[in-house]
FISELUM-363040 format. One record per residue (C-alpha): residue number from 1; x, y, z. Coordinates in nm, 4 decimals. Layout:
+-----+----------+----------+----------+
:  nr :     east :    north :       up :
+-----+----------+----------+----------+
: NUM :        X :        Y :        Z :
...
+-----+----------+----------+----------+
REM end
This chain:
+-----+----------+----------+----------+
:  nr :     east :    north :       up :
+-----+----------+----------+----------+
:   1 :   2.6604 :  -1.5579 :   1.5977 :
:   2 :   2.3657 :  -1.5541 :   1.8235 :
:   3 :   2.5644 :  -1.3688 :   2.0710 :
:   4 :   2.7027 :  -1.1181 :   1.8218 :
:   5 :   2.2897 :  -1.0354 :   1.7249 :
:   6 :   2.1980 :  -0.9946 :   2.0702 :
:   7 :   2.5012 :  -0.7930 :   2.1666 :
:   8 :   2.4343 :  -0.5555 :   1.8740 :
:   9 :   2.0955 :  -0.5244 :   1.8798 :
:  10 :   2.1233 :  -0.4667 :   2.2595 :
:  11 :   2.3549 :  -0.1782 :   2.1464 :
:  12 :   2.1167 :  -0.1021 :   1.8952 :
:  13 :   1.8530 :  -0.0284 :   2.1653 :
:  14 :   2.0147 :   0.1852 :   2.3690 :
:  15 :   2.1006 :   0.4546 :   2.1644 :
:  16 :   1.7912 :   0.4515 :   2.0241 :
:  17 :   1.6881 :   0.4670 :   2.4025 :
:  18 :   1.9298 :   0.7586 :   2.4262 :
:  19 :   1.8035 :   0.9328 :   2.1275 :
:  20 :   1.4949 :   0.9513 :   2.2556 :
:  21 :   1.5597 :   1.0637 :   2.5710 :
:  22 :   1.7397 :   1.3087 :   2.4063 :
:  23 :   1.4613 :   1.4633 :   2.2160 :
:  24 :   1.2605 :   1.4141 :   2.5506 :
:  25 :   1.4509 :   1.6560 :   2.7007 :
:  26 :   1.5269 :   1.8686 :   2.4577 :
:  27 :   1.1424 :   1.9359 :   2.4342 :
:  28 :   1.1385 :   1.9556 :   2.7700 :
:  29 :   1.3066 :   2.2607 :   2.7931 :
:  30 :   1.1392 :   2.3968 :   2.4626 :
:  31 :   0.8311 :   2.3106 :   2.5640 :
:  32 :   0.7324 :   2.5819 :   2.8352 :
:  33 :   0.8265 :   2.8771 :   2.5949 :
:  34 :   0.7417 :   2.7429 :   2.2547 :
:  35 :   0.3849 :   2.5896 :   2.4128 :
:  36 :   0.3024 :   2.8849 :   2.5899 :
:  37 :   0.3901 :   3.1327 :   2.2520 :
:  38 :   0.1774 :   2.8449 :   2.0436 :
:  39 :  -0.1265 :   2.8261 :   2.2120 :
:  40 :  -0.1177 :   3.2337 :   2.3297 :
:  41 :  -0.1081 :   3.3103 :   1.9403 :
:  42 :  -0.2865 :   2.9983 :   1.7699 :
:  43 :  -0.6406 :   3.2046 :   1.7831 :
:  44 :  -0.4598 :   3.5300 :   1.5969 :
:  45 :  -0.3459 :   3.3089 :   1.3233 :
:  46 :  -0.5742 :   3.0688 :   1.2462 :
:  47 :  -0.8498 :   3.2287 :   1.0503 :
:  48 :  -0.6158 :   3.1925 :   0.7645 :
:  49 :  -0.5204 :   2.8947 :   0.6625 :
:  50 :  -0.1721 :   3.0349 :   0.5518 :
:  51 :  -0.1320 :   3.2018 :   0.8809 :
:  52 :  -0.2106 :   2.8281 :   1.0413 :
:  53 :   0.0599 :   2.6707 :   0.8621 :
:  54 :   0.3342 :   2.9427 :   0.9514 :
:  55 :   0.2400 :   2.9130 :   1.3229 :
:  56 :   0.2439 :   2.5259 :   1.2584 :
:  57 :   0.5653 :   2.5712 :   1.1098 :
:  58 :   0.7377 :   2.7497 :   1.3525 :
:  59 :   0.5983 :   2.6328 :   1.6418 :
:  60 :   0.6907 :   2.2742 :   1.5203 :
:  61 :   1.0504 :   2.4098 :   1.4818 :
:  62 :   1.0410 :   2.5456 :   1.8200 :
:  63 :   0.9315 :   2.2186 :   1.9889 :
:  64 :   1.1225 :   1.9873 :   1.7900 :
:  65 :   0.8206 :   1.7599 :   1.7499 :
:  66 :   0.5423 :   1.7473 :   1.5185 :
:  67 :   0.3571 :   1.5030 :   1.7552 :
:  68 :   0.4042 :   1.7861 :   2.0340 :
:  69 :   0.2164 :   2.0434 :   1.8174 :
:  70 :  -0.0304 :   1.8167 :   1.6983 :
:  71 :  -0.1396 :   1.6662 :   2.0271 :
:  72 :  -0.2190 :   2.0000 :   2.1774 :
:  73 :  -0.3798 :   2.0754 :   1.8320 :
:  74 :  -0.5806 :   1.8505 :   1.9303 :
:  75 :  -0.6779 :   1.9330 :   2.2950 :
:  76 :  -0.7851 :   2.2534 :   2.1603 :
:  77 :  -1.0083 :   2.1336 :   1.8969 :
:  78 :  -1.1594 :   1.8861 :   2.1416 :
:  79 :  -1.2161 :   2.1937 :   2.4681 :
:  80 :  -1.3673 :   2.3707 :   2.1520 :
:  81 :  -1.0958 :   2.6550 :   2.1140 :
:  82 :  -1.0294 :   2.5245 :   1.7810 :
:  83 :  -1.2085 :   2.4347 :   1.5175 :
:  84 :  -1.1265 :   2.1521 :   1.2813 :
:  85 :  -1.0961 :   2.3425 :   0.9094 :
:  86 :  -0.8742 :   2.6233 :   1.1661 :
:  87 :  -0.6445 :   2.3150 :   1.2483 :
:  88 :  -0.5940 :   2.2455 :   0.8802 :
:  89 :  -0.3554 :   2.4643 :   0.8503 :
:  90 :  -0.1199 :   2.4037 :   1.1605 :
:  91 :  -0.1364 :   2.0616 :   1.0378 :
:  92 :   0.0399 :   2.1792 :   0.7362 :
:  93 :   0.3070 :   2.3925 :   0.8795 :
:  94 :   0.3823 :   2.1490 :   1.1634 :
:  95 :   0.4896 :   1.8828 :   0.9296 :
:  96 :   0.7305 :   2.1500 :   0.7492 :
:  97 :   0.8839 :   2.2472 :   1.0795 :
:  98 :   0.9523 :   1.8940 :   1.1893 :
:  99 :   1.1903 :   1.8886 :   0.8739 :
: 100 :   1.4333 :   2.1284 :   1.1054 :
: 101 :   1.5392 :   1.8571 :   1.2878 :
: 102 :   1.6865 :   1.6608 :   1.0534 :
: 103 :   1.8669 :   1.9220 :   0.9332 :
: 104 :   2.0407 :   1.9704 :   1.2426 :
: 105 :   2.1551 :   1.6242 :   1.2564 :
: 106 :   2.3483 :   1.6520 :   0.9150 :
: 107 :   2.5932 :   1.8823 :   1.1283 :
: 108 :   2.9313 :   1.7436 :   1.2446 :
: 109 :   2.8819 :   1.8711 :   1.6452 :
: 110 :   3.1055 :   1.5616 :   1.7996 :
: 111 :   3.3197 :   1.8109 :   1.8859 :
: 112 :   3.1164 :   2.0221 :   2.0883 :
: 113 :   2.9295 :   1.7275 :   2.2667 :
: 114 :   3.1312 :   1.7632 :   2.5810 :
: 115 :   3.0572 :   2.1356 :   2.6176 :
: 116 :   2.7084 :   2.0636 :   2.5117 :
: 117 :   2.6713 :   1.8229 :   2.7957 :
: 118 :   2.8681 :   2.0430 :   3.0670 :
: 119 :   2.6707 :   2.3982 :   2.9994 :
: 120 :   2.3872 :   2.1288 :   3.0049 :
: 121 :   2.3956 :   2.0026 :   3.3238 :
: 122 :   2.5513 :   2.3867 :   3.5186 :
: 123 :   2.2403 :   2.5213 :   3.3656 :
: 124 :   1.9940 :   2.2724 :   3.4776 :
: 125 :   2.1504 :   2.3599 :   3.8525 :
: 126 :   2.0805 :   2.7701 :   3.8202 :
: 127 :   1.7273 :   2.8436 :   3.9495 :
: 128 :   1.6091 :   3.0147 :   3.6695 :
: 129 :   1.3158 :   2.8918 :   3.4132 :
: 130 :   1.5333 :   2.9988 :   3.1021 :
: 131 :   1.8410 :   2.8522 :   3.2477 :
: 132 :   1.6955 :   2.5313 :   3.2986 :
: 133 :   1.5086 :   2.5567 :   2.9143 :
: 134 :   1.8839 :   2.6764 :   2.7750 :
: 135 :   2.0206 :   2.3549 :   2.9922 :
: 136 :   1.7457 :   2.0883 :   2.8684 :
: 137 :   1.8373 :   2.1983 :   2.5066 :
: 138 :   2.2022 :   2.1595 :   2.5317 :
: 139 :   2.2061 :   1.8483 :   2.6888 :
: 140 :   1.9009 :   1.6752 :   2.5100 :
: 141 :   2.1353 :   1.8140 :   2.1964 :
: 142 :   2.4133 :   1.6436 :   2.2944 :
: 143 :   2.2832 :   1.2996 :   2.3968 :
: 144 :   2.1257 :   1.3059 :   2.0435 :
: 145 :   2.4338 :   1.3742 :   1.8885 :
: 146 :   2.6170 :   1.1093 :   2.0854 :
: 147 :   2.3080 :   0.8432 :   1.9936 :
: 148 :   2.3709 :   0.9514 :   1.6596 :
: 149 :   2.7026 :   0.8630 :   1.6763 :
: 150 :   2.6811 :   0.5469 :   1.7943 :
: 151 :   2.3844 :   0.4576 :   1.5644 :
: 152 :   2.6077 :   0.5121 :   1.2818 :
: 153 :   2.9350 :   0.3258 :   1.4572 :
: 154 :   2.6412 :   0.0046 :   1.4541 :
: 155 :   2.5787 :   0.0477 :   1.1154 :
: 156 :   2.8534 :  -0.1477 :   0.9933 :
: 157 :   2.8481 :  -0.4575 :   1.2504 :
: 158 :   2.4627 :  -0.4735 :   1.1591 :
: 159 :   2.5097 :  -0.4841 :   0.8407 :
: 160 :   2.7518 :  -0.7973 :   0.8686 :
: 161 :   2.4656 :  -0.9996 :   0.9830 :
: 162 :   2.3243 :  -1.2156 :   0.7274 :
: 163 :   1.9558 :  -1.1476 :   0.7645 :
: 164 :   1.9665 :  -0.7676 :   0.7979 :
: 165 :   2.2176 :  -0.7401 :   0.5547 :
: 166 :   1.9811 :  -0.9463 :   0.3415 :
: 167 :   1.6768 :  -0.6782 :   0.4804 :
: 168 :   1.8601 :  -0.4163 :   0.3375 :
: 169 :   1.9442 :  -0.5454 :  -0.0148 :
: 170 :   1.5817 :  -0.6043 :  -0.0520 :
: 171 :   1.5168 :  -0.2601 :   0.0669 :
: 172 :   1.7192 :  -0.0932 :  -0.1634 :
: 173 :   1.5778 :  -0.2564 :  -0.4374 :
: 174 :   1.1810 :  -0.2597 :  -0.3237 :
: 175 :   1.0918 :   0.1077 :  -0.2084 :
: 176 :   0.7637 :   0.0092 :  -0.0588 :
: 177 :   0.9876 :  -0.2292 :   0.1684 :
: 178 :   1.1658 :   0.0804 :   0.3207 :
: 179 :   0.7967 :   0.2713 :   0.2973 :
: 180 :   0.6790 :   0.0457 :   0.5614 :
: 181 :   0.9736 :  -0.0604 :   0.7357 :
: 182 :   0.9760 :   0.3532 :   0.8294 :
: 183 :   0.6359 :   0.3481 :   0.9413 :
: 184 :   0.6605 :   0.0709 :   1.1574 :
: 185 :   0.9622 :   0.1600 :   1.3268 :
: 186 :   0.8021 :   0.4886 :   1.3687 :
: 187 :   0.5414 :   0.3659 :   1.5259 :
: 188 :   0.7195 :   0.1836 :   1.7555 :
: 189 :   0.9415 :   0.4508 :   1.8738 :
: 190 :   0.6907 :   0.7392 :   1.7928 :
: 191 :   0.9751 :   0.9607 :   1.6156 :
: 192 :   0.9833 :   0.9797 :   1.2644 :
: 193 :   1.3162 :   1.1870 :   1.3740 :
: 194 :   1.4635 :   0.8913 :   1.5445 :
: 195 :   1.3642 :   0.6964 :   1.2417 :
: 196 :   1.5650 :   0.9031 :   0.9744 :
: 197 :   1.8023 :   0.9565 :   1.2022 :
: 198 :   1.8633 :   0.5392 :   1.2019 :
: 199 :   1.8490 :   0.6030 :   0.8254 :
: 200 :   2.1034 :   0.8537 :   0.8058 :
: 201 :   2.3216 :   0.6228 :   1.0014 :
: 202 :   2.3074 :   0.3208 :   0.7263 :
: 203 :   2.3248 :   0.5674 :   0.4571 :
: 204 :   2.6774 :   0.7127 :   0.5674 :
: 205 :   2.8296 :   0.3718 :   0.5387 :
: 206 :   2.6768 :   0.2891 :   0.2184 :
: 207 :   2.4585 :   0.0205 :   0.3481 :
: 208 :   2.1629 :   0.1826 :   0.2236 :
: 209 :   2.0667 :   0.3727 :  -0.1207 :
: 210 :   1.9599 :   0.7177 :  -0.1066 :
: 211 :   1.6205 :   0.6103 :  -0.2762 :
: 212 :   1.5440 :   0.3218 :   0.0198 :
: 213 :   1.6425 :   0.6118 :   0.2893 :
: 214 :   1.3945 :   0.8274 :   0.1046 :
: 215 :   1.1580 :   0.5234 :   0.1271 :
: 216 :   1.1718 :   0.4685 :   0.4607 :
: 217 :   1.1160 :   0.8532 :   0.5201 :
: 218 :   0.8294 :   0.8362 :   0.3429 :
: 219 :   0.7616 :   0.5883 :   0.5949 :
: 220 :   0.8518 :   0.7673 :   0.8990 :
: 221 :   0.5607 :   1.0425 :   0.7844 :
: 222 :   0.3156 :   0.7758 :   0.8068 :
: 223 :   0.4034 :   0.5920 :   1.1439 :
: 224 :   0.4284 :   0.9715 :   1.3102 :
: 225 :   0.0496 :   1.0103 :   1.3029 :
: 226 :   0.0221 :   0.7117 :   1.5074 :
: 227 :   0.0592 :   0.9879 :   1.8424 :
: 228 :  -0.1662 :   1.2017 :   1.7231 :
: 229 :  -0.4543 :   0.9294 :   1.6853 :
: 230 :  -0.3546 :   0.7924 :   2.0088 :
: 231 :  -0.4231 :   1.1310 :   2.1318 :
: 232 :  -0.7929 :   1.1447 :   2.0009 :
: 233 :  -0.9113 :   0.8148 :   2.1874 :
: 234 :  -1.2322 :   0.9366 :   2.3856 :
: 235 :  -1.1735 :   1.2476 :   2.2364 :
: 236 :  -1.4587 :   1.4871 :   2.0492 :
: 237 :  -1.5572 :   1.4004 :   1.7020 :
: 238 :  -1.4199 :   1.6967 :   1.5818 :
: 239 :  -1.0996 :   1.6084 :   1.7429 :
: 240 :  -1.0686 :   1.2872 :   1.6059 :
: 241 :  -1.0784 :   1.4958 :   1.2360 :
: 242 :  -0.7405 :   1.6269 :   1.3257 :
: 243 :  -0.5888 :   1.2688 :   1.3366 :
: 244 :  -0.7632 :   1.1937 :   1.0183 :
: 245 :  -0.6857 :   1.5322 :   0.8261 :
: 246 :  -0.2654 :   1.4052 :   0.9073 :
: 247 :  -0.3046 :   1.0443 :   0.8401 :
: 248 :  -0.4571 :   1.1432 :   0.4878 :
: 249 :  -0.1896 :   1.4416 :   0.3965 :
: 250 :   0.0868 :   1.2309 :   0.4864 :
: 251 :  -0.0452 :   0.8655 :   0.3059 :
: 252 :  -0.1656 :   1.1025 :  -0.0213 :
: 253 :   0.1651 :   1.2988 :  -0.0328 :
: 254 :   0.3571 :   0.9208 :   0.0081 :
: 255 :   0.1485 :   0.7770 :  -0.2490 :
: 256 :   0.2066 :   1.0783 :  -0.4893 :
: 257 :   0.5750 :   1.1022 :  -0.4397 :
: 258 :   0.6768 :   0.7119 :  -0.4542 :
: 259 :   0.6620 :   0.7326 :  -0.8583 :
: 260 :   0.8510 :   1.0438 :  -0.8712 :
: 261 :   1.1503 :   0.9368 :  -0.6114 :
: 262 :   1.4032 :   0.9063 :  -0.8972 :
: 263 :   1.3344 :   1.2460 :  -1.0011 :
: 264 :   1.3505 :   1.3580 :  -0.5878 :
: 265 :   1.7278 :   1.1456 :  -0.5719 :
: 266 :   1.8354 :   1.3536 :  -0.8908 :
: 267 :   1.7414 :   1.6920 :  -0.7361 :
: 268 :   1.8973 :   1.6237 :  -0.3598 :
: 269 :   2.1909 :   1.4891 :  -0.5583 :
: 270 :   2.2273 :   1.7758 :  -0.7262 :
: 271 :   2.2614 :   1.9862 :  -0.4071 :
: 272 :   2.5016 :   1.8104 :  -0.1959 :
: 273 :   2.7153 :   1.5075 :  -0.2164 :
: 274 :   2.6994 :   1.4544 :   0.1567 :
: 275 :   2.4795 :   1.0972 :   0.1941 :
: 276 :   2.2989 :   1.2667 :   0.5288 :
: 277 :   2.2006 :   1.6126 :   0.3667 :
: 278 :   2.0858 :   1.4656 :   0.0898 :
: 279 :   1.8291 :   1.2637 :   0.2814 :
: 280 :   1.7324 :   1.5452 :   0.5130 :
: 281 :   1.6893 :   1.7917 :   0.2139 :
: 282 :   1.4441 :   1.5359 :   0.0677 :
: 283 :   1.2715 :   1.5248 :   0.3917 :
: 284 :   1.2047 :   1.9244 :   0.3364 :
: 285 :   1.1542 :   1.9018 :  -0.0206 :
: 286 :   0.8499 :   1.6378 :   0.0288 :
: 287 :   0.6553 :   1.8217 :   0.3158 :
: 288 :   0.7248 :   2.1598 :   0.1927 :
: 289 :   0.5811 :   2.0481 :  -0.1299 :
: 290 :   0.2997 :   1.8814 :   0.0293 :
: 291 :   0.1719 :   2.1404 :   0.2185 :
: 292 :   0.2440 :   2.4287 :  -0.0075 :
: 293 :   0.0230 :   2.2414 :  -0.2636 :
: 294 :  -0.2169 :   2.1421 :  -0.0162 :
: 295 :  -0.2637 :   2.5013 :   0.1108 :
: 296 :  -0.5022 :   2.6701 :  -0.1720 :
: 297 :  -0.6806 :   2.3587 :  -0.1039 :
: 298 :  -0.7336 :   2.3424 :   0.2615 :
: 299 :  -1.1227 :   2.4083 :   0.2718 :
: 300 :  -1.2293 :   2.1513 :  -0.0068 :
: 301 :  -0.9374 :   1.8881 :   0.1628 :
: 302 :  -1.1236 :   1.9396 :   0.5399 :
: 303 :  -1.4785 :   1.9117 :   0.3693 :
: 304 :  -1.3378 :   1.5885 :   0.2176 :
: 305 :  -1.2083 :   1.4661 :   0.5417 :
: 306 :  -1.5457 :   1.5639 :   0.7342 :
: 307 :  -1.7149 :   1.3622 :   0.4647 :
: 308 :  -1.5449 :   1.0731 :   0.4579 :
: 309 :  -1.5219 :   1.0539 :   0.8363 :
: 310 :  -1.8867 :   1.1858 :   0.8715 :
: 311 :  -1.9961 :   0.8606 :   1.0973 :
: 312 :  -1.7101 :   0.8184 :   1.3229 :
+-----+----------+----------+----------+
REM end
């Protein structure tokens, strides 16, 4: 038995390993043209703070991390670029663009990993910036897709085991369980992506309810602000806001949505039958809804934060 928990959990690690060099170098490649259209257009759209959010948003899409956007957020606040109350609302639209990825996983691409991986790697060979950004994508891509895979090929085994199989009956009945299970795994592996992603994988095999998957994404939005704070240490304390401003969005939209999670499992269930879609379309449905109703309030939320953070 011992040797049946290591082997799996050794398995376990790796494709989380190979997730996350996946996204790695996916952003890699997404990184030089989605950075460089970010920060040439972040002044032009910032006195607004609906204009902040739909550069947050699709810059966020483009990178494939909300971390990514945040962090150079960030940077600019602290060289003084920025200000803090313009960051608000990048903050907003970064955590709706981050819901893109998830989306992408609920596709079936198995089929298409092997090209994936060979236009990958030709690409990464032709001495051309967009070739090697086109060849980063595909093959980051596919190694997600084959960690995803595997993930969900573990699920089962796992599940077998008496103490996570007891984990996960206690999760699906104690949503604050899954709440910080997501956050800490999160912040161990600093992708809330990667984190859904393992959720997804339970999910499919019906080890896992819809409303402890939703749970632990709720989670996953906490434990993904752990970057950006990292980010901040010996930074400005205007740039330390920005790290404040997401940990309080994401903990007040948690704490707001956990009583309403049976209405959230009726509406996704309502849309789509498919176990994986209907997580990821709660993932959009919660920070959509949380930054849309955050935006008219932008302003009075970053005089709160400046407030409450007034000594630090």
């Amino acid at each position: 038995m011992i040797y049946l928990f290591k082997e799996l959990f050794s398995l376990f690690a790796v494709f989380i390993a190979l997730f996350l060099f996946g996204m790695v170098i996916m952003r890699a490649g997404l990184l030089p043209l989605g950075g460089e259209i970010f920060q040439r257009n972040v002044h032009r759209f910032t006195d607004k703070a609906w204009k902040g959010m739909l550069i947050g948003t699709i810059a966020t899409a483009m990178l494939q991390s909300s971390s990514a956007v945040l962090v150079m957020t960030v940077g600019l606040v602290a060289a003084n670029l920025l200000t803090f109350r313009q960051s608000i609302g990048i903050i907003l639209g970064a955590n709706i663009g981050t819901t893109i990825t998830t989306e992408i996983l609920t596709f079936d691409l198995s089929h298409i990993i092997i090209p994936l991986l060979l236009t990958g790697l030709i690409a990464l060979f032709i001495p051309k910036k967009k070739a090697f950004s086109i060849g980063c994508f595909t093959f980051g891509l596919a190694c997600i897709f084959i960690a995803m895979d595997g993930l969900e090929s573990l699920a089962y085994p796992l599940a077998s085991l008496p103490s996570v199989h007891t984990l996960f009956e206690f999760t699906n009945t104690h949503s604050l369980t899954g709440v910080a299970i997501g956050a800490a795994l999160t912040g161990l592996v600093q992708s809330s992506t990667a984190t859904t992603a393992i959720a997804m994988g339970f999910m499919s095999d019906h080890l896992l309810t819809l409303k402890a998957g939703i749970a632990i994404m709720l989670g996953a939005n906490i434990g993904t602000c752990i970057t950006a704070f990292i980010a901040t240490i010996g930074a400005s304390k205007h740039a330390k806001l920005v790290a404040f401003a997401n940990i309080w969005l994401n903990l007040l939209g948690v704490i707001v949505f956990l009583p309403l999670m049976d209405i959230l499992v009726q509406i996704v269930t309502a849309m789509t039958d498919d176990t994986m879609q209907q997580l990821a379309h709660s993932s959009v449905l919660f920070n959509t809804l949380c930054s849309v109703v955050m935006l008219p309030f932008a302003k009075l939320f970053a005089r709160g934060v400046e407030w409450l953070h007034s000594k630090n």
